[in-house]
N, C-alpha and C positions, 0 to 999 in steps of 0.2 A: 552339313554344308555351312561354310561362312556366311554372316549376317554381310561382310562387306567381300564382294567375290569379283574380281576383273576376270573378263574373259577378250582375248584376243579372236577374230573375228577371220576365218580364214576361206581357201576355196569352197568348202561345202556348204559355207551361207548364202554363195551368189545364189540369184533368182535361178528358176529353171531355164534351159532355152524355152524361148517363143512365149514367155509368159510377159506380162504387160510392163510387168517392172524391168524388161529390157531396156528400154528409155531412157530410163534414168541414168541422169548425167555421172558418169563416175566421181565425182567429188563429193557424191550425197551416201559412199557406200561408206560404214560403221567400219571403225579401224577397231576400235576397244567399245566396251560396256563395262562396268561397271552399277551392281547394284547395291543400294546402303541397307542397313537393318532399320531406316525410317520409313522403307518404300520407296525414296528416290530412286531415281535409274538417271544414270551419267553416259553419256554418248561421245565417243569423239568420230566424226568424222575425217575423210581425206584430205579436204581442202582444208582443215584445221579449225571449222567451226566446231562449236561443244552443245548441246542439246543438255537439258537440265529438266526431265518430268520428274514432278512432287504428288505424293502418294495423292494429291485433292485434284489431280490432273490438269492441274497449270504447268507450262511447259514455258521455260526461259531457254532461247537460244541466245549462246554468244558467240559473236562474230570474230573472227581472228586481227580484223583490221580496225577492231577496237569497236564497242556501241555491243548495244543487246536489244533483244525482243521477247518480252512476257503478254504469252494469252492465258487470259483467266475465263476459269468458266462461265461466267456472264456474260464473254463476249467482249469481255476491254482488251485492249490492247496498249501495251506500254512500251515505246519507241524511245532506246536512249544512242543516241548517236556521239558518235568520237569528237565532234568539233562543240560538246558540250550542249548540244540542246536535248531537249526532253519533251515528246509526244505522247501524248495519252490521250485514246479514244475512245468514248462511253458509247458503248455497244448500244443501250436503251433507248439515249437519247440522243441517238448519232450526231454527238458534238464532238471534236477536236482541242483539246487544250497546249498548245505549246507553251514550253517556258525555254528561252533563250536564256544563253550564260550571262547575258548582264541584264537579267532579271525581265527584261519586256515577256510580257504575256500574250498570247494570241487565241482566240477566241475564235471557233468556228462552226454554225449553229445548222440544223440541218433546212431551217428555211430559209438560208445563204445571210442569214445574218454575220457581220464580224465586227468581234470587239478588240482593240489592243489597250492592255493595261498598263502606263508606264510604271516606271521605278518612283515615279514625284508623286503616284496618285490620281494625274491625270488620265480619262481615259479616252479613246476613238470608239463612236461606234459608228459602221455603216450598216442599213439600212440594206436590203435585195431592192425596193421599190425604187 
């Protein structure tokens, strides 16, 4: 067997009748796979998103309308969207970090604190109370 082996994905993959994966919206069924000799596994689905799991079971999905999403095993999750902003959430300490394309930072604290960082150094912060 190839270390890098695509396989096209045909009627015999469908779920069975009457099983739960019925549901599923047909834009979520695997057109190709794709596995590397690193462990990755490459996914294309219908709707034209791409699935990207790494042998350490982080999984980056990319979005066909541009922007992606990485879960790491801890729990973060890292939100990159098309109009250039960047979301990152610490699973531990369920805070929110955004970073806007023209550098403002957003801060969001799980006891509803929020901070914004300017680009000057200046900062906001409010308070829940």
């Amino acid at each position: 067997a190839k270390a890098d082996q695509k396989a096209t994905l045909g009627a015999c993959d469908e779920p069975e009748q009457g099983s739960e994966e019925d549901t599923v919206d047909p834009s979520e069924h695997v057109i190709s796979e794709k596995r590397h000799g690193d462990g990755k596994i490459e996914r294309t689905y219908a709707d034209g998103k791409r699935l990207l799991v790494f042998s350490n079971g982080t999984r980056k999905t990319i979005l066909p309308q541009g922007g992606s999403m990485v879960h790491f095993n801890n729990g973060d999750i890292k939100e990159s969207h098309a109009d250039g902003r960047i979301v990152y959430f610490y699973a531990d300490a369920k805070t929110s970090h955004t970073t806007h394309p023209d550098g403002l930072e957003i801060f969001e604290f799980s006891n509803g604190q929020k901070e914004k960082h300017f680009t000057d150094g200046s900062k906001e912060i409010l308070f829940p109370d």
